[in-house]
C-alpha positions as MATLAB code, in Angstrom:
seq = 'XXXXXXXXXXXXXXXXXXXXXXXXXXXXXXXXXXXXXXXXXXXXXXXXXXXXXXXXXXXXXXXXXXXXXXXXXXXXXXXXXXXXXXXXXXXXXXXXXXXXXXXXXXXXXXXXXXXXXXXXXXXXXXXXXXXXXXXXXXXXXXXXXXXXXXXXXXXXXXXXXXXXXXXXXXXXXXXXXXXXXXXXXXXXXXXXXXXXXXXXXXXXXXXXXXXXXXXXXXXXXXXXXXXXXXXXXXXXXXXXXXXXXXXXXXXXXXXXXXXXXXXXXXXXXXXXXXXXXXXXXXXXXXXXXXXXXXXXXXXXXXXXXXXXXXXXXXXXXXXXXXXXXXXXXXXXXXXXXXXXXXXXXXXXXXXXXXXXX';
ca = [
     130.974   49.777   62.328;
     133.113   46.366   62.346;
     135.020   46.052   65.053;
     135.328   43.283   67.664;
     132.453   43.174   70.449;
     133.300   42.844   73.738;
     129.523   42.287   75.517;
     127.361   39.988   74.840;
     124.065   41.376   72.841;
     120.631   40.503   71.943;
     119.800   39.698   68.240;
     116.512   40.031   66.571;
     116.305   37.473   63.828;
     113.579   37.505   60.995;
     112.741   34.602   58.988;
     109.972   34.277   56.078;
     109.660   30.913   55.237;
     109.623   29.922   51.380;
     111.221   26.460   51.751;
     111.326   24.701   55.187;
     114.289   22.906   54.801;
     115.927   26.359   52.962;
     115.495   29.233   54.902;
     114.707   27.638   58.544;
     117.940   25.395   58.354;
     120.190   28.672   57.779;
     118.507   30.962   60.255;
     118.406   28.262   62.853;
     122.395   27.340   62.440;
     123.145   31.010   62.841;
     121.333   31.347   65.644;
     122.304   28.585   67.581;
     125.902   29.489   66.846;
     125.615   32.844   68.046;
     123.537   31.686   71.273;
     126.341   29.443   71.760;
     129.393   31.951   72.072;
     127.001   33.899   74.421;
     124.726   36.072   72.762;
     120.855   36.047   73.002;
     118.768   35.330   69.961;
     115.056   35.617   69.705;
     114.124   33.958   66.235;
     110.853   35.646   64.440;
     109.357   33.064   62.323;
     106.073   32.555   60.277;
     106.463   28.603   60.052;
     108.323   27.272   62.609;
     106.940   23.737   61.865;
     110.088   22.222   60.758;
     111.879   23.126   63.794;
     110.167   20.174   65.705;
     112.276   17.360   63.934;
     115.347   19.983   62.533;
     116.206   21.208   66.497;
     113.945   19.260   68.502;
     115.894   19.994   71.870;
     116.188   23.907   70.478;
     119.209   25.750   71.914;
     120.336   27.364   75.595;
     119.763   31.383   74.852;
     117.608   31.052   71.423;
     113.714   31.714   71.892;
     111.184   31.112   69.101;
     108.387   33.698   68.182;
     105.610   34.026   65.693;
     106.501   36.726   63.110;
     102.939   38.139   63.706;
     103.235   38.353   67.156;
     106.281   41.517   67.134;
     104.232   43.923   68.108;
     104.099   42.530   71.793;
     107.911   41.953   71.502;
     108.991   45.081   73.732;
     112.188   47.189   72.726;
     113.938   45.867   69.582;
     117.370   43.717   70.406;
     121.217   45.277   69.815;
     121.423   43.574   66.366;
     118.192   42.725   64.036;
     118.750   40.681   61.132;
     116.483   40.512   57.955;
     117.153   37.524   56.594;
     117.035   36.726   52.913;
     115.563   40.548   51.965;
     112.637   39.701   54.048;
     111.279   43.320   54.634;
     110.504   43.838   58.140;
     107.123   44.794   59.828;
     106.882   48.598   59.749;
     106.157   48.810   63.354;
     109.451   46.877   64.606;
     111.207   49.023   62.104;
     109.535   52.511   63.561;
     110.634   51.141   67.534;
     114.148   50.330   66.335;
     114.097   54.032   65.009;
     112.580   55.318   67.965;
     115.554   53.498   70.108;
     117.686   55.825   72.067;
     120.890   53.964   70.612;
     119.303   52.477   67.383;
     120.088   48.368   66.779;
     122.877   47.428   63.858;
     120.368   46.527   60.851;
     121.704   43.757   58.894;
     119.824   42.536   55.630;
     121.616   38.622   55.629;
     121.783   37.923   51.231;
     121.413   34.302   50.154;
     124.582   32.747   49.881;
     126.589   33.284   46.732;
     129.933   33.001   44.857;
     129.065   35.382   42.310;
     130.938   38.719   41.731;
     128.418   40.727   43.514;
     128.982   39.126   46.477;
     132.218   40.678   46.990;
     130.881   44.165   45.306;
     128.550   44.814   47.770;
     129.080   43.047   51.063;
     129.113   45.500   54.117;
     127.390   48.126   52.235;
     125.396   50.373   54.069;
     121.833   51.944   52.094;
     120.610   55.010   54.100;
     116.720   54.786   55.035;
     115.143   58.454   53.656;
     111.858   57.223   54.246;
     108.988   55.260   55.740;
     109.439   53.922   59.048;
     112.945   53.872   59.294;
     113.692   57.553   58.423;
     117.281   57.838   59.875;
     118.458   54.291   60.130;
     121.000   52.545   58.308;
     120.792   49.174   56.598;
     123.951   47.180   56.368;
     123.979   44.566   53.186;
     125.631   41.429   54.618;
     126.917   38.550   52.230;
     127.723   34.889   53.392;
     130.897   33.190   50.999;
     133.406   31.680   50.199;
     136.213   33.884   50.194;
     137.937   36.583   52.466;
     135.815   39.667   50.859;
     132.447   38.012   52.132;
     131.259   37.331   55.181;
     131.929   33.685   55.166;
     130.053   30.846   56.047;
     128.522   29.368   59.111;
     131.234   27.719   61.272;
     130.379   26.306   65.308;
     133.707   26.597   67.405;
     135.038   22.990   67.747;
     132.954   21.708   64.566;
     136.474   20.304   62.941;
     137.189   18.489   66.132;
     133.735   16.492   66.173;
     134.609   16.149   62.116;
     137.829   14.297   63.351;
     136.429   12.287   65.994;
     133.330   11.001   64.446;
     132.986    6.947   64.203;
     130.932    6.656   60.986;
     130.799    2.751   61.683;
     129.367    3.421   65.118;
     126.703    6.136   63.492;
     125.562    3.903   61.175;
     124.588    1.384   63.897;
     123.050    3.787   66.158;
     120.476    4.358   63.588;
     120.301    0.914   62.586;
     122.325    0.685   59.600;
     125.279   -1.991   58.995;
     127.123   -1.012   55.694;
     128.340   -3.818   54.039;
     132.961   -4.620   52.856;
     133.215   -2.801   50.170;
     129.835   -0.566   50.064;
     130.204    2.977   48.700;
     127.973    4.821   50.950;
     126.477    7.369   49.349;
     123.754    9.972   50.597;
     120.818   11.647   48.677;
     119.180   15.188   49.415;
     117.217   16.781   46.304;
     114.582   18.439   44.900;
     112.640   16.894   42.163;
     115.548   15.307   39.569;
     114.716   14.447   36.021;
     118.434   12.397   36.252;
     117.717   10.241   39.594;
     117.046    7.275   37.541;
     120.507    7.868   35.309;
     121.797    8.067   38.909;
     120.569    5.174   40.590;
     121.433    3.131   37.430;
     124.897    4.595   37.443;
     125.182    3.618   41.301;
     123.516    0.252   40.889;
     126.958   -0.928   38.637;
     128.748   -1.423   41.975;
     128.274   -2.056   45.896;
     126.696    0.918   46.935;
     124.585    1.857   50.094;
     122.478    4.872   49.237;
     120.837    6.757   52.303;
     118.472    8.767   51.174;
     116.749   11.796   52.743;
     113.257   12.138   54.106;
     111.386   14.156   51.487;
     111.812   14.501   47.613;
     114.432   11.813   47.668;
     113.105    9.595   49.493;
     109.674    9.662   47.353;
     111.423    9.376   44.574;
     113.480    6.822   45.317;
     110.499    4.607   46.514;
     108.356    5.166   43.592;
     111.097    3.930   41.140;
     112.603    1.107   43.423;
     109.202    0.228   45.011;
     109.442   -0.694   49.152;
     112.053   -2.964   48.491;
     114.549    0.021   47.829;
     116.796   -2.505   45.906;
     118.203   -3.000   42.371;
     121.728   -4.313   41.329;
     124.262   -4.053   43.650;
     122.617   -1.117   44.883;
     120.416   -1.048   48.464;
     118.461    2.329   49.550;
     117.680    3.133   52.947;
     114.941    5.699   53.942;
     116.156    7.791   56.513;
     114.073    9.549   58.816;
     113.959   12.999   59.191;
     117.244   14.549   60.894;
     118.085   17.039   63.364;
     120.560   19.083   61.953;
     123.461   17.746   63.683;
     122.360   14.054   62.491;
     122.076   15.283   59.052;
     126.500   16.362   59.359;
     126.700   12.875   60.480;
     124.678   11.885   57.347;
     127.337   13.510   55.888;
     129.986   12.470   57.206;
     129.213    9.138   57.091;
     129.091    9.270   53.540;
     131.976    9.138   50.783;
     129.693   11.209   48.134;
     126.792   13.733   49.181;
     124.249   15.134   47.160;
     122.712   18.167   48.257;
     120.739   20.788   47.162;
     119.935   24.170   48.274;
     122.156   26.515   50.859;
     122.383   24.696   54.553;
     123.359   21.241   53.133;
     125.367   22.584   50.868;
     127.659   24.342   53.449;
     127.677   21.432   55.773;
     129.256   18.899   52.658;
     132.030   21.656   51.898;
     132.904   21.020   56.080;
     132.025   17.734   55.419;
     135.373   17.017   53.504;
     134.187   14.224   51.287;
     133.082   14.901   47.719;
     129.771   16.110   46.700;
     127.482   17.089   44.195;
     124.824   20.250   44.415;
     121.516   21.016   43.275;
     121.064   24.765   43.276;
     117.666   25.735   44.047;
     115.644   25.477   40.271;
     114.351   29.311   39.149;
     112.351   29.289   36.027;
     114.454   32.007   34.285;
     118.129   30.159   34.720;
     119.138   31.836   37.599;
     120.625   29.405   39.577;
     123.167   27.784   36.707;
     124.742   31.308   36.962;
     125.340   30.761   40.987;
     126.530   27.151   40.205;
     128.928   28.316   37.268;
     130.476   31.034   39.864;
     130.948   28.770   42.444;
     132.472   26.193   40.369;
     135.270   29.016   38.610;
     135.967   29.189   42.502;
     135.752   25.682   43.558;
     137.624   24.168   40.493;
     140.025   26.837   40.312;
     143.420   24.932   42.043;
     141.930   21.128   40.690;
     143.792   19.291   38.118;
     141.957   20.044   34.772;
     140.923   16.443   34.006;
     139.403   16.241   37.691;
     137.647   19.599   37.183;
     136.187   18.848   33.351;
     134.743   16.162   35.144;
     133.685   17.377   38.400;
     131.618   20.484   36.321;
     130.216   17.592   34.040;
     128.400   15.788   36.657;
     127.102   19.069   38.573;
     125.720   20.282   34.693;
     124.142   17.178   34.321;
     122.413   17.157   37.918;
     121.057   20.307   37.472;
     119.763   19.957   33.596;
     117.005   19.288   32.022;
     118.291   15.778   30.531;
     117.424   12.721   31.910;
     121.295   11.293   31.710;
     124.377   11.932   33.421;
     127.870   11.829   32.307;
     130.095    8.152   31.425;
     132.997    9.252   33.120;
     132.888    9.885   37.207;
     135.698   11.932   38.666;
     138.084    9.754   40.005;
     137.167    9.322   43.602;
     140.143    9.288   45.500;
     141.308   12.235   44.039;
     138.380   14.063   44.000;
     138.420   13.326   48.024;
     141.839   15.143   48.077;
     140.815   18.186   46.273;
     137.809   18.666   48.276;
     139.589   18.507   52.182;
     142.119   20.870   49.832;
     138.921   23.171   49.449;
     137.610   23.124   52.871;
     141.322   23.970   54.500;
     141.366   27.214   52.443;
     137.293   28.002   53.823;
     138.826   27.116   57.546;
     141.486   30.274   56.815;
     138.510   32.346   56.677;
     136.564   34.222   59.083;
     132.708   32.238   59.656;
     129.796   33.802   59.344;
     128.831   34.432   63.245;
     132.017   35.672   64.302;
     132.182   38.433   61.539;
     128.366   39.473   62.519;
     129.451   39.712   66.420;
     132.171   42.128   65.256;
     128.889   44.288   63.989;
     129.182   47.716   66.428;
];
């Protein structure tokens, strides 16, 4: 089943949207990076709202269809996805079936460092019934190391990294940051410890860009339009196409982010950061963040990891307060372009789903 493709395919990719910024963000990186080493992606979406500010310009070979409209979508593509276990209509699954040469079926998992990742990527579960009597469904995990299927990676991404000009950024979108400013940007969900934060920041020059959304609302209702307090100035940022929102990043000497897309893009980002899992009412998500951080803080000096894993328990807690003692910066910069060298060994995401056959 996985060996190198030679001829360019067509993918089928399926996309239920439970968070905008979650699930639209991954499925339209993947499918811009596999329209861009030549294949041809049709995206099936039920919300494709946030597309209009996220890819505004969309992408050469990557067309954009209502989920409800795939029973006018003609013969199913050589690869459909189901991202995110999102159960495909029974009558695209009954045409693949009916296919003289059936498409690869690929369930894509949320991304993950936990065990089971490894356990159970590039399993295959037989379909006995329904629909898809006959057919094969291929369990595909994204992360972070060699057993998984990686993360999403454009060719020459590392290059653009290198030559970015964060001053010259800054000014396109009408930003000067100030000798001596900490820049640091803000991407979160609803945060019991923004205040502790924003206190913490206040303490010393520090220009905090803050994304449209959660953090920006919150931001403004505790700062007020002024978006000042200490030594600390906010900007509002508008909302970003996704390759404005790497030079967010990479503009930035700390990033907080939350959920899956931005949380990939700070890891290639090379500059630490801090993550918000996604918040499940039974606890879930601190057992994701406590796998990836035994993987993450694995090779880091013990003081710098005590205090890394502070800061990240804090974030995502219920208390209102976050930790006296900051990682040291400088190192904490080290360790993390340490981190994304050993991610660059590894295979990406796109290139191990065009070796599907």
């Amino acid at each position: 089943m996985f060996v190198p493709a030679t001829v360019p395919r067509t993918w089928d990719l399926f996309c239920r949207v439970i968070d905008n910024l979650g699930d639209t963000g991954v499925c339209w990186r993947l499918c811009a990076d596999l329209a861009e080493r030549g294949e041809t992606v049709r995206l099936w979406i039920d919300d494709a709202s946030a597309l209009t500010w996220m890819a505004p310009q969309g992408a050469p070979r990557v067309t954009v269809h209502d989920w409800h409209a795939h029973g006018s979508a003609g013969e199913p593509g050589d690869v459909v996805i189901e991202a995110f276990g999102c159960e495909l209509p029974a009558a695209f699954i009954a045409r693949m079936a009916a296919c003289p040469q059936p498409p690869v079926w690929v369930n894509l998992e949320y991304l993950s460092a936990e065990a089971v990742v490894e356990r159970n990527h590039r399993l295959g579960s037989p379909q006995s019934h329904g629909p898809g009597a006959g057919l094969m469904k291929w369990f595909f995990y994204p992360g972070f190391t060699e057993r998984t299927g990686g993360l999403t990676r454009e060719r020459g991404l590392m290059h653009r990294r290198a030559a970015f000009d964060a001053a010259h950024w800054l000014g396109s979108m009408g930003i000067v940051a100030q000798p001596g400013e900490r820049i640091v940007s803000l991407f979160c969900y609803a945060q019991r410890a923004l205040p502790a934060l924003l206190e913490r920041l206040a303490a010393q020059p520090t220009l905090l860009l803050c994304a449209a959304g959660a953090a920006t609302e919150q931001v403004t209702a505790l700062f007020g339009p002024a978006l000042r307090r200490g030594s600390l100035r906010a900007v509002a940022m508008p909302w970003l196409a996704q390759p404005e929102y790497d030079h967010l990043l990479w503009a930035s000497d700390l990033n907080f982010v939350r959920g899956e897309d931005s949380f990939v893009r700070a890891q290639w980002a090379g500059a630490p950061f801090v993550w918000q899992a996604y918040p499940q009412d039974d606890g879930v998500h601190h057992e994701k963040i406590d796998a990836f951080l035994a993987c993450h803080l694995h090779a880091m000096p013990a003081t710098l990891a005590s205090g890394v894993r502070a800061l990240w328990a804090a974030w995502n807690g219920d208390a209102s307060s976050l930790p006296a003692d900051w990682p040291d910066a400088e190192a904490w910069a080290r360790e993390c372009v340490a981190w994304r060298a050993g991610l660059l060994a590894q295979a990406d995401l796109a290139s191990q789903l065009i070796g599907l056959e």
